[in-house]
MIZA-83384 format. One record per residue (C-alpha): chain; x, z, y negated. Coordinates in nm, 4 decimals, padded with zeros to 6 digits, m for minus. Example, Ala and Ser with C-alpha at 12.3 -4.5 7.8 and 13.67 -1.06 7.14 Angstrom:
{rec A {01.2300 00.7800 00.4500}};
{rec A {01.3670 00.7140 00.1060}};
***
This chain:
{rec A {02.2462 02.2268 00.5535}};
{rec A {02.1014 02.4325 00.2965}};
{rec A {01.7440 02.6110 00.2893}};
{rec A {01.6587 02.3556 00.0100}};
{rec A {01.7773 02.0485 00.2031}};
{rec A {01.5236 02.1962 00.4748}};
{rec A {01.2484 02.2066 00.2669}};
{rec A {01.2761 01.8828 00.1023}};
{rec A {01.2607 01.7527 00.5044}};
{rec A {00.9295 01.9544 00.4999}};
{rec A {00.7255 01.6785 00.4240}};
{rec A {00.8419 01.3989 00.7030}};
{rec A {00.8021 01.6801 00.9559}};
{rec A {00.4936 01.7997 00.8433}};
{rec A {00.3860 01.3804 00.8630}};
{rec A {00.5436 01.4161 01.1897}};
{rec A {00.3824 01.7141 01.3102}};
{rec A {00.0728 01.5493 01.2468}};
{rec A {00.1064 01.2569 01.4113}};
{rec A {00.1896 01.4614 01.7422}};
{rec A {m00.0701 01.7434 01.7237}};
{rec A {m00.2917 01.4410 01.6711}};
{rec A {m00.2076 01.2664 01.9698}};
{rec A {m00.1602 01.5444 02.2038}};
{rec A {m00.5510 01.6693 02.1115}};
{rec A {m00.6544 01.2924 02.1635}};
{rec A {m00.7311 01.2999 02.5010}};
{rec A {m00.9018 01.6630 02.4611}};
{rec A {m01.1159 01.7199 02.1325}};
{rec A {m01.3810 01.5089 01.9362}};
{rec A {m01.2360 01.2741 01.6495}};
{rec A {m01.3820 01.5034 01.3667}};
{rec A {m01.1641 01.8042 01.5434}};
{rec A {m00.8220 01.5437 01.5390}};
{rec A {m00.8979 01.4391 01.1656}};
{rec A {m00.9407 01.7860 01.0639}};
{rec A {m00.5989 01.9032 01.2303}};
{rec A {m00.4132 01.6255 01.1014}};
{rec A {m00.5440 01.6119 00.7442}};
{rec A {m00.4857 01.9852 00.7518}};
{rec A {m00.1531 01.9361 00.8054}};
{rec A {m00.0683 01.5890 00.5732}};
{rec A {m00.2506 01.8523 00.2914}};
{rec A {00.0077 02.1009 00.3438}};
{rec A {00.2825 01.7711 00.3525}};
{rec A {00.1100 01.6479 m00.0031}};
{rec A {00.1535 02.0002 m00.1134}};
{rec A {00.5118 02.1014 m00.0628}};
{rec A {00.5718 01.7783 m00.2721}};
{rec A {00.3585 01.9089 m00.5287}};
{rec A {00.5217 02.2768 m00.5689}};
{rec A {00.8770 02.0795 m00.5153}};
{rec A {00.8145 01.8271 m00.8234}};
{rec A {01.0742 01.9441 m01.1182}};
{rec A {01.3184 02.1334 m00.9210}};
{rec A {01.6959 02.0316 m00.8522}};
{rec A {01.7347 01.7306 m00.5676}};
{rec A {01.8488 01.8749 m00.2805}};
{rec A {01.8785 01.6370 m00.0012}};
{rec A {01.9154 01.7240 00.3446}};
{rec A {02.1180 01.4199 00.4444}};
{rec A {02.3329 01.1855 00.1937}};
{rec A {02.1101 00.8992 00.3309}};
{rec A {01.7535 01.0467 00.3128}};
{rec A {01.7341 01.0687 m00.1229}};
{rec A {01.5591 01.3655 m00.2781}};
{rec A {01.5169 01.2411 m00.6062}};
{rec A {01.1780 01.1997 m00.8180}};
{rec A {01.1398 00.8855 m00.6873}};
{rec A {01.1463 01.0129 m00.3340}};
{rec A {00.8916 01.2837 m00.4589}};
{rec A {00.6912 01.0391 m00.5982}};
{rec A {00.6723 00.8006 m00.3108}};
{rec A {00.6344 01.0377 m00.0420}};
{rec A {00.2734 01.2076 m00.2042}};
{rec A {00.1382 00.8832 m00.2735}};
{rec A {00.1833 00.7989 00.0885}};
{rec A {00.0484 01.1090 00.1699}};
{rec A {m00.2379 01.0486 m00.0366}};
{rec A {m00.3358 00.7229 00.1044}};
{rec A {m00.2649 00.8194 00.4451}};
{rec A {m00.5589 01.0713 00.3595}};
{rec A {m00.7707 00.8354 00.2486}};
{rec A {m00.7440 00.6108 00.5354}};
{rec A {m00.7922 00.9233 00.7553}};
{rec A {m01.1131 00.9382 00.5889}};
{rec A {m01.2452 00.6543 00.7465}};
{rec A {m01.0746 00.6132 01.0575}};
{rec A {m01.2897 00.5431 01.3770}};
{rec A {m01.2772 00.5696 01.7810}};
{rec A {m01.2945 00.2185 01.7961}};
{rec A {m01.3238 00.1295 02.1380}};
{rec A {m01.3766 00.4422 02.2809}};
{rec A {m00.9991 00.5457 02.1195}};
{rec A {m00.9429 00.8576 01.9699}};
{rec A {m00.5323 00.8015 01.8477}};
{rec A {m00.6359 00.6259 01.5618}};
{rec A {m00.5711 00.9895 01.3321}};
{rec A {m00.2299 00.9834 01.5379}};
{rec A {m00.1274 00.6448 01.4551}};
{rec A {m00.2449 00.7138 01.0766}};
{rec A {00.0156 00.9997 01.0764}};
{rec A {00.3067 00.8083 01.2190}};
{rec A {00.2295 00.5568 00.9197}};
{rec A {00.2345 00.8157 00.6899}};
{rec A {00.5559 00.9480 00.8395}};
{rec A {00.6966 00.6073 00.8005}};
{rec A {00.6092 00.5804 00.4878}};
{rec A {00.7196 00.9073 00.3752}};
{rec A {01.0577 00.8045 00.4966}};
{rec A {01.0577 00.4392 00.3915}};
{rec A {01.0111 00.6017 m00.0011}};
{rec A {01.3354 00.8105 00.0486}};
{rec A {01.5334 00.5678 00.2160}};
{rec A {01.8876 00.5628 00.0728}};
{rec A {02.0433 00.4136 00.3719}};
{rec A {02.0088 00.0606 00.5610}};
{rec A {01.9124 00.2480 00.8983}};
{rec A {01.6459 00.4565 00.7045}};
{rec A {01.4780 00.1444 00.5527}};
{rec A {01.4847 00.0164 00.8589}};
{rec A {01.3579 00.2490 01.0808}};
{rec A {01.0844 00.3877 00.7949}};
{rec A {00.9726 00.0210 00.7832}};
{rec A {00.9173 m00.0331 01.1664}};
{rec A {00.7483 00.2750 01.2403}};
{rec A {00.4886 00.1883 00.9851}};
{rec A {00.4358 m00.1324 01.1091}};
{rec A {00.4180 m00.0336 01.4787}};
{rec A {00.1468 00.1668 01.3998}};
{rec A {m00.0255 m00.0922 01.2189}};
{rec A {m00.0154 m00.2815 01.4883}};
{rec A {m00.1691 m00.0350 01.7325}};
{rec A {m00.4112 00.0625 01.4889}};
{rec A {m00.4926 m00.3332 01.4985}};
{rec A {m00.5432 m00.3955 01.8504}};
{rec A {m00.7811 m00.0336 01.8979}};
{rec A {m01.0737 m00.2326 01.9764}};
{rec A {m00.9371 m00.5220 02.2460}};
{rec A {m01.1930 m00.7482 02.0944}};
{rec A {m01.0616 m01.1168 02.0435}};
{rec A {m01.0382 m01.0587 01.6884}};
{rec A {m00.8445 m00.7870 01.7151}};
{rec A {m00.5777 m00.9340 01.9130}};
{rec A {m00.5466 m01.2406 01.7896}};
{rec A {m00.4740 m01.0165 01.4313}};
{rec A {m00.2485 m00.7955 01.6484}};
{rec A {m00.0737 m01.0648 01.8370}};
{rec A {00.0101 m01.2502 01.5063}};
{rec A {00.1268 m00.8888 01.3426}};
{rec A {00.3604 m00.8227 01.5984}};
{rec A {00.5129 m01.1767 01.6751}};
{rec A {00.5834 m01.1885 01.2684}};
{rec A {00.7240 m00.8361 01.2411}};
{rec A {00.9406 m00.8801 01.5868}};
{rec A {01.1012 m01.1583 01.3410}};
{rec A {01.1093 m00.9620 01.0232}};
{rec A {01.2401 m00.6831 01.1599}};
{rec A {01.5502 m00.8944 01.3088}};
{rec A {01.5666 m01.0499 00.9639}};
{rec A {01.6154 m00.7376 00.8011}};
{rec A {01.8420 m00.6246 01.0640}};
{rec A {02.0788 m00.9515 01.0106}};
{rec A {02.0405 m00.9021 00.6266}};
{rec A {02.1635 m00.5194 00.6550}};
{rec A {02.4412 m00.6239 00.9003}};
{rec A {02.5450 m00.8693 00.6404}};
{rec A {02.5344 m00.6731 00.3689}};
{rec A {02.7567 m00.4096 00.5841}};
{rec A {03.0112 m00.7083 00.6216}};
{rec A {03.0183 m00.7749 00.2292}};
{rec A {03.0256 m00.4340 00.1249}};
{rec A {03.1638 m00.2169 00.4069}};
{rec A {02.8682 00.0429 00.3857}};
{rec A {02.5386 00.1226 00.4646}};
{rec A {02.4144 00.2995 00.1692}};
{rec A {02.1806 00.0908 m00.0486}};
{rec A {02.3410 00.1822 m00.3859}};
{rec A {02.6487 m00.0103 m00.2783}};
{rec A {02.4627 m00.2926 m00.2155}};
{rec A {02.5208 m00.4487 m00.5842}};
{rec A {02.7756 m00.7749 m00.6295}};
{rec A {02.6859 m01.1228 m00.5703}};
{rec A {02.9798 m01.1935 m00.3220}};
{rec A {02.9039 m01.4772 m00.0384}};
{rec A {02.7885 m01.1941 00.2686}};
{rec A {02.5919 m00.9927 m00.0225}};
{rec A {02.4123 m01.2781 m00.1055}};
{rec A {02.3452 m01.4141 00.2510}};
{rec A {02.2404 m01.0656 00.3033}};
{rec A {02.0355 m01.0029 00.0440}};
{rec A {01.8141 m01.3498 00.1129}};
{rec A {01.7273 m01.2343 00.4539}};
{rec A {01.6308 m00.8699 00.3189}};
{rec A {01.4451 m01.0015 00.0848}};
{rec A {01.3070 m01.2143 00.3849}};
{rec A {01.2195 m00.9274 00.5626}};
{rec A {01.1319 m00.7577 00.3143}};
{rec A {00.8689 m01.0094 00.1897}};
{rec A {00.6828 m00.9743 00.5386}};
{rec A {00.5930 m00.6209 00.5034}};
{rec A {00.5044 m00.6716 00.1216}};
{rec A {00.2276 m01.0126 00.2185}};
{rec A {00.4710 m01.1884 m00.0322}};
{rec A {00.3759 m01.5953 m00.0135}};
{rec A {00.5305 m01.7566 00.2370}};
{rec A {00.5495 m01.4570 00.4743}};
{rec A {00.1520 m01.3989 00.4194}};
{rec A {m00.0106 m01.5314 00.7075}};
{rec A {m00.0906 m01.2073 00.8918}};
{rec A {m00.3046 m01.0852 00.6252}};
{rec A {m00.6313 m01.2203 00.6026}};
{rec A {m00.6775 m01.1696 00.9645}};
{rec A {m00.5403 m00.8071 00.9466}};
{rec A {m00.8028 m00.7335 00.7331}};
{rec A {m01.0795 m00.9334 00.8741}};
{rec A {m01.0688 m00.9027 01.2530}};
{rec A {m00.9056 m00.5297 01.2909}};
{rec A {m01.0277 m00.1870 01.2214}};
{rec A {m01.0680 m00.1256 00.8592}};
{rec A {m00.7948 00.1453 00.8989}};
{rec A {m00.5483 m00.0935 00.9830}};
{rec A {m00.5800 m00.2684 00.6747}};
{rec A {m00.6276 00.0755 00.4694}};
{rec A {m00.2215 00.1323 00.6235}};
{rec A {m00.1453 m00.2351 00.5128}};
{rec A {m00.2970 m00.1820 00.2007}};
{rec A {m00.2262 00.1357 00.0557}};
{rec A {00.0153 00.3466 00.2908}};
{rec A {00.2840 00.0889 00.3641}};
{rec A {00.2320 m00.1424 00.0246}};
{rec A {00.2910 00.2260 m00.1971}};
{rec A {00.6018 00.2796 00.0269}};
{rec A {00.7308 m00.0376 m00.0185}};
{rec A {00.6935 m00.0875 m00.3451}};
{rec A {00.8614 00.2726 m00.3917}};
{rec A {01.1774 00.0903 m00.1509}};
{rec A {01.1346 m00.1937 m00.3606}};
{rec A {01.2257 m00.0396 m00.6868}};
{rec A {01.5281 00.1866 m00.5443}};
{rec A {01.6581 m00.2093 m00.4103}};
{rec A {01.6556 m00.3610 m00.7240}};
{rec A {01.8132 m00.0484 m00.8933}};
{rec A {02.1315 m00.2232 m00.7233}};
{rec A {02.0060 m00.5823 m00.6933}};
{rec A {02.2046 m00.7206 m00.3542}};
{rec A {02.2997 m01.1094 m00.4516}};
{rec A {02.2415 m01.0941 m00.8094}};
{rec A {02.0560 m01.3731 m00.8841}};
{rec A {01.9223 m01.4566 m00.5768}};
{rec A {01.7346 m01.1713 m00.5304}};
{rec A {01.5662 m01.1697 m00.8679}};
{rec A {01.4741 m01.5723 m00.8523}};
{rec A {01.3730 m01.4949 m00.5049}};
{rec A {01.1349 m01.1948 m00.5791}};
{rec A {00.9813 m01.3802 m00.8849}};
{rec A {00.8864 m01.6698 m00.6853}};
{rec A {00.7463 m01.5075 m00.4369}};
{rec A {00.5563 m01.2980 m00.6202}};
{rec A {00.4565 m01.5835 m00.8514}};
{rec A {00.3143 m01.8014 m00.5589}};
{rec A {00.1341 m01.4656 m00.4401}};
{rec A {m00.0246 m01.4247 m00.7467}};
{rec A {m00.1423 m01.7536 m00.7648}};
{rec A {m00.2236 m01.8289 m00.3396}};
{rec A {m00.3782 m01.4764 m00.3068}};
{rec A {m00.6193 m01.5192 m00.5997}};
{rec A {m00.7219 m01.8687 m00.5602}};
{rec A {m00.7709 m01.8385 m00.2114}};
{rec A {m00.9846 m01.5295 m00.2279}};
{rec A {m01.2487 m01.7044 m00.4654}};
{rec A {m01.3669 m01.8632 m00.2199}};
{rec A {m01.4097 m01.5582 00.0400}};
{rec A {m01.7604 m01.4456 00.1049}};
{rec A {m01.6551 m01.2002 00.3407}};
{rec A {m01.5717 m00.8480 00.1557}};
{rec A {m01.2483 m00.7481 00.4217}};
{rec A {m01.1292 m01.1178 00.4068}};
{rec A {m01.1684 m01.1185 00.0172}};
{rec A {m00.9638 m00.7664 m00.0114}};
{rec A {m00.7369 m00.9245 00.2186}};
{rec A {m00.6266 m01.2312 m00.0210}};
{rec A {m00.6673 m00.9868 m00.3245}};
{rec A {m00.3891 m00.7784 m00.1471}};
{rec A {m00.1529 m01.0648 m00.1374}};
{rec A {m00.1723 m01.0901 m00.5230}};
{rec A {m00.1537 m00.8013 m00.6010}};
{rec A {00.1737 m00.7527 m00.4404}};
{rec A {00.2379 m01.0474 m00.6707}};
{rec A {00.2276 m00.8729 m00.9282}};
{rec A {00.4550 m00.6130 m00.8226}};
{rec A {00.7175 m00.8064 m00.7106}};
{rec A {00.7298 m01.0186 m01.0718}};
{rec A {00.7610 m00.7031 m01.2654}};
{rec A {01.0568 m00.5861 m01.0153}};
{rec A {01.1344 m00.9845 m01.0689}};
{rec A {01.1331 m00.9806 m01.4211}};
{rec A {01.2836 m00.6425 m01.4615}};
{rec A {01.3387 m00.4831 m01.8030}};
{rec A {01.3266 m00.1076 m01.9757}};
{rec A {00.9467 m00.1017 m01.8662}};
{rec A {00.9413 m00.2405 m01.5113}};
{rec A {01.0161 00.0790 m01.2671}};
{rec A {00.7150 00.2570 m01.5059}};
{rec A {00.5399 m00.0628 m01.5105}};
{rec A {00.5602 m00.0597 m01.1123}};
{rec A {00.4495 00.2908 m01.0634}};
{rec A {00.1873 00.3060 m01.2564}};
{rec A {00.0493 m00.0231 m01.0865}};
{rec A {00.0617 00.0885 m00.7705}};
{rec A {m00.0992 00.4656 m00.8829}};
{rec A {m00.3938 00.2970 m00.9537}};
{rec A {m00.3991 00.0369 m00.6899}};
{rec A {m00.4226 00.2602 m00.4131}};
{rec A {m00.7333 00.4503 m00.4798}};
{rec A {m00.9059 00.1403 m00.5308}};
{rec A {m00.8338 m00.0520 m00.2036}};
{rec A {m00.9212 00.2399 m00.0231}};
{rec A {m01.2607 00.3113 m00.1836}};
{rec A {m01.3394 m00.1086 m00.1224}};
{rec A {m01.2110 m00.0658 00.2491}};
{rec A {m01.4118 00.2734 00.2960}};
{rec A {m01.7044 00.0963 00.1849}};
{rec A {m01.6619 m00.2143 00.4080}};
{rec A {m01.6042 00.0452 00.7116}};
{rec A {m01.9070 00.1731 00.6611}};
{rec A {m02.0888 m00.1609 00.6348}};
{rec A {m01.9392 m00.3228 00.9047}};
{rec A {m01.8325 m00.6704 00.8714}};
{rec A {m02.0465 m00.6901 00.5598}};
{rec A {m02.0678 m01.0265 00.3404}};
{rec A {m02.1188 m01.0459 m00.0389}};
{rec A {m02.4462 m01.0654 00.0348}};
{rec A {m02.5034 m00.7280 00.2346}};
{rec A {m02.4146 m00.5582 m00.0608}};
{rec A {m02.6622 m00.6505 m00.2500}};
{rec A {m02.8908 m00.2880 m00.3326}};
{rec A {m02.6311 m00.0509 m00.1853}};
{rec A {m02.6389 00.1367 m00.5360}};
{rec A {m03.0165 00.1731 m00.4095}};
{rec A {m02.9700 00.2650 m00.0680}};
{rec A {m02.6265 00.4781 m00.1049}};
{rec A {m02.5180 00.5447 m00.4991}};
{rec A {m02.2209 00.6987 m00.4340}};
{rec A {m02.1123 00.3778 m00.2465}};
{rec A {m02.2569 00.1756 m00.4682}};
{rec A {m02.0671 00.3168 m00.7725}};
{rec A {m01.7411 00.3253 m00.5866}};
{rec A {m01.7392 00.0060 m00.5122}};
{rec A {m01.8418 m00.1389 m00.8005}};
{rec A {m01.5744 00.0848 m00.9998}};
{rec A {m01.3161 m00.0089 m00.7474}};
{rec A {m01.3688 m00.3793 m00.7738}};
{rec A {m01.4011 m00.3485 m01.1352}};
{rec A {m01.0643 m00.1599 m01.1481}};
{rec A {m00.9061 m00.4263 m00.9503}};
{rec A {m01.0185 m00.6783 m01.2220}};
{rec A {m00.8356 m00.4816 m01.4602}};
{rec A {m01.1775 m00.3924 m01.6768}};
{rec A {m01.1725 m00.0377 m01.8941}};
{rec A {m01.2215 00.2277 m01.9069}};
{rec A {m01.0912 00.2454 m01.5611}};
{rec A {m00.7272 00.3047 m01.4270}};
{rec A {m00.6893 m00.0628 m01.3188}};
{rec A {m00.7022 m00.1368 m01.7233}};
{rec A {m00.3656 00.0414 m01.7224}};
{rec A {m00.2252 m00.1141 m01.4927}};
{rec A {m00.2726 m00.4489 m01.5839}};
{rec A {m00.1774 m00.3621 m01.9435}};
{rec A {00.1868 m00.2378 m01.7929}};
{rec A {00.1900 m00.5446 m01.5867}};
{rec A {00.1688 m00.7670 m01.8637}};
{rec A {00.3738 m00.5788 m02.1199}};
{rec A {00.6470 m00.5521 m01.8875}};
{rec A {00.6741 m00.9062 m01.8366}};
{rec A {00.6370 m01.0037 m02.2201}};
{rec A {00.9148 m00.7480 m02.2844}};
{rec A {01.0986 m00.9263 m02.0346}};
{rec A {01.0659 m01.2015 m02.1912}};
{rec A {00.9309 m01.3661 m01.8157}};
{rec A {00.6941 m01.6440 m01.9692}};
{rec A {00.6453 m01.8469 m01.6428}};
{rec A {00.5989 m01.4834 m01.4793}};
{rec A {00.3617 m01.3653 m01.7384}};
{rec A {00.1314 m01.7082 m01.7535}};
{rec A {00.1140 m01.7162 m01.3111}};
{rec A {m00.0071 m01.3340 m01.3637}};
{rec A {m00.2048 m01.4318 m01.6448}};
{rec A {m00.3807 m01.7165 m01.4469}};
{rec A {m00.3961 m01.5144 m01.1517}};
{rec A {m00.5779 m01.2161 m01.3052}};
{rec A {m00.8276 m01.4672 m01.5023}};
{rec A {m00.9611 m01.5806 m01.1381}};
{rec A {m00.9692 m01.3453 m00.9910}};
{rec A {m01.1873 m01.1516 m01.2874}};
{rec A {m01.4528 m01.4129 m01.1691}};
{rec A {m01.4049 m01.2951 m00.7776}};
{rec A {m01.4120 m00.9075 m00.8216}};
{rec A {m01.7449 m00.8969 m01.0272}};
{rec A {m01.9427 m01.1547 m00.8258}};
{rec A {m01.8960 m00.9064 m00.5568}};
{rec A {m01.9298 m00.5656 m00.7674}};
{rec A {m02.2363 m00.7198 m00.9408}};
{rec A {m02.4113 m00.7914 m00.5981}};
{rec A {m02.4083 m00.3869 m00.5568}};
{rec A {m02.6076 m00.3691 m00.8729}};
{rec A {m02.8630 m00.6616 m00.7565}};
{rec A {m03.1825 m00.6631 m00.6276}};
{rec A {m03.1615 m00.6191 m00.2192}};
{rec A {m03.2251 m00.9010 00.0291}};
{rec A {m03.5525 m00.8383 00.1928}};
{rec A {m03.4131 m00.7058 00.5434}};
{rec A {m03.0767 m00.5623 00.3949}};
{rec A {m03.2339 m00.1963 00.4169}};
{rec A {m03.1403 m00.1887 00.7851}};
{rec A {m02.7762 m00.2898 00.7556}};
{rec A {m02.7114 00.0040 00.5147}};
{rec A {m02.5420 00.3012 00.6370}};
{rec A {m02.4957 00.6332 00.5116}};
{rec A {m02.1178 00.7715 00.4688}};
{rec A {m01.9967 01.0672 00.6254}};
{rec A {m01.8383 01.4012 00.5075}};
{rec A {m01.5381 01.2964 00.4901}};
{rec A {m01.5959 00.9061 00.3451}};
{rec A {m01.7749 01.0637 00.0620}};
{rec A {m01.5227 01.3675 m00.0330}};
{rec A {m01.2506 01.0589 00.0069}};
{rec A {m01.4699 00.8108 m00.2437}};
{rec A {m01.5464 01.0888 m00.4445}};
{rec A {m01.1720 01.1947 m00.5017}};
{rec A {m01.0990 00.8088 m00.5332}};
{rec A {m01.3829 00.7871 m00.8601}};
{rec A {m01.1986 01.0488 m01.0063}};
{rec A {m00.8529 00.8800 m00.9691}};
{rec A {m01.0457 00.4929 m01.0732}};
{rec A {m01.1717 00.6815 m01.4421}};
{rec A {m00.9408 01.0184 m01.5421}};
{rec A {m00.6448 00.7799 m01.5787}};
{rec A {m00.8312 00.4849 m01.7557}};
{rec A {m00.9539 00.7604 m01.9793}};
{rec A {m00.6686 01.0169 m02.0535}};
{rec A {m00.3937 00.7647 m01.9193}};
{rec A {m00.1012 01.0351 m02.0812}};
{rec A {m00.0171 01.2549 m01.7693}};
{rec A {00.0097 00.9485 m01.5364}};
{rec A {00.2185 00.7660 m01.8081}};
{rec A {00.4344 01.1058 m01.8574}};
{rec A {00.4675 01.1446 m01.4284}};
{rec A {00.5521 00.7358 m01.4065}};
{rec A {00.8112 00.7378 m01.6899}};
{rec A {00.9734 01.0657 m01.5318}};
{rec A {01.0459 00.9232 m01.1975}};
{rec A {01.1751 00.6186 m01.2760}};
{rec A {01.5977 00.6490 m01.1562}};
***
């Protein structure tokens, strides 16, 4: 192994490294001291993929890639792994939720370079494991009813994906994703049940279900690794899948229904949410819609189209669930004054769930412009009118909720108003930044999207 290959490993370990200086000082030092320590060291992660971007892939391992895409998928994990550290809590008395945010991170990290069946694998499990002990933090009933669902449907996505890879093996004779391409019977079996599996861990309709209650009855953290750390590193896997498209056909009618029926469930559904977490929870589900019909629909446009979608997602979730961590379980209703009682909250959210909606001048304007040129390109009409409906509901959803931030406060809603921390506002005032410099000077996202794509 070369001193190259060991650098571009830098950034798992470092992810790594976190995770266990994290849980080692658990049982020792105050949560502030273990956030510190372990966003010290995802910084210095984030930053050897910084000062690595441009230069030469060289991988340490044939199945661990090293390409742009890698690059690319490995600092936006890192980035919302940050952001969820931001906001992570000692809920129940815990202190291993900066830990478990780490080994997500690491997961994802991995899961973004994955080259290999074992990697995907693996990177996909470790992410979800820590989601779901994250999840059960605070042994309240919520909680484990959200973490006893989670971890009955990923014991059965993860042996879905396992029987998919093992078929795919059998059809192909290798492990190694980019020989994954053909349509031959195994291939296809093969790629059904990854796509199966695959669907779990991306909230695709039908494999859902876990969602709502994710985000409603668990730690906001768990749903900020849901929402941002394992959906970017997904999406990231995603894209290097359908690069080689296992089963042909299949997998393309397969993705485009399911993201269709995402679209369409996820938004629907959420109108009639009062709750902000469950609300964010439906909006996740279509959301990933979207991503999977422009993977679906594929096209010059749709790895860019992809990429920059997800760029702009991230920041946003993670302001809305920063916001709702802060609040508590907080209803449409509770947010009515925060721009009052807490501006920078206020504003956040408000930009955030305008973002979402796809409004200028901020990023989320971007993305939904990419979304819906790569499927007219595409030529994807039954694609482009379920996005098209999805997006004009959910328009309705997003600014009922960011207007109530705006409105007049509720008479005792002065007392259920809390002030961020240090680290909550440095995290929503980095995420402002990322919701208007790209809906506003869109070129150097645009340049880094169209530069990673394989």
């Amino acid at each position: 192994m070369t001193g190259a290959g060991l650098i571009s490993l830098a950034p798992l370990a470092l992810a790594g490294l976190a995770a266990i200086v994290a849980m080692v000082m658990a049982p020792l030092a105050s949560l502030q001291a273990i956030r510190a320590v372990a966003g010290a060291l995802l910084v210095a992660a984030l930053a050897v993929v910084v000062l690595r971007a441009g230069s030469m892939p060289a991988p340490a391992y044939e199945i661990l890639a090293d390409d742009a895409l890698a690059r690319f998928g490995a600092g936006l994990s890192i980035l919302a792994g940050l952001g969820v550290l931001a906001f992570v809590q000692d809920d129940g008395g815990a202190r291993e939720g900066p830990a478990l945010v780490a080994i997500a991170t690491a997961g994802g990290v991995a899961l973004s370079a994955a080259n290999h069946g074992a990697v995907l694998i693996v990177g996909l499990e470790i992410t979800t494991l820590a989601m779901v002990a994250l999840t059960l933090m605070p042994r309240t009933a919520m909680a484990a009813e959200a973490g006893y669902k989670l971890f009955l449907m990923a014991g059965v996505s993860a042996a879905t994906l396992l029987l998919g890879a093992a078929f795919a093996f059998a059809g192909t004779g290798s492990l190694m994703i980019d020989d994954w391409g053909g349509s031959t019977g195994l291939v296809t079996v093969g790629a059904a049940l990854l796509l199966a599996g695959l669907a779990f861990k991306f909230s695709l309709v039908p494999f859902h279900m876990w969602v709502p209650d994710l985000f409603s009855g668990a730690p906001v953290s768990a749903a900020g690794v849901a929402g941002a750390v394992s959906k970017a590193a997904t999406a990231v896997a995603l894209l290097r899948l359908a690069e080689t498209a296992p089963g042909g056909v299949i997998w393309t009618l397969g993705l485009g229904a399911a993201g269709a029926a995402a679209a369409l469930l996820g938004n629907i559904v959420a109108l009639r949410q009062e709750s902000l977490a469950r609300m964010l929870g439906y909006s996740t589900i279509a959301h990933s819609g979207y991503l999977a019909m422009i993977l679906a629909a594929g096209g010059s446009i749709a790895g860019e189209a992809l990429l920059v979608y997800i760029a702009v997602y991230v920041p946003a979730i993670l302001a809305t669930l920063c916001i709702a961590s802060a609040l508590g379980g907080a209803t449409r209703t509770d947010l009515r004054g925060l721009i009052r009682s807490s501006p920078l909250a206020g504003a956040a959210i408000g930009l955030a769930l305008v973002s979402m909606a796809g409004l200028p001048p901020t990023s989320g304007f971007i993305g939904k412009v990419y979304l819906f040129s790569a499927l007219a390109q595409a030529e994807a009409w039954i694609l482009l009118a379920a996005a098209a409906i999805g997006a004009a509901v959910a328009f309705y959803y997003y600014l009922r909720f960011a207007l109530a931030a705006f409105a007049a406060p509720e008479p005792d809603a002065a007392e259920r108003m809390h002030v961020t921390s240090g680290a909550e506002k440095a995290m929503l005032i980095v995420a402002l930044a990322l919701l208007l410099l790209p809906g506003l000077y869109p070129e150097p996202l645009l340049a880094l999207a169209a530069g990673v794509v394989p």
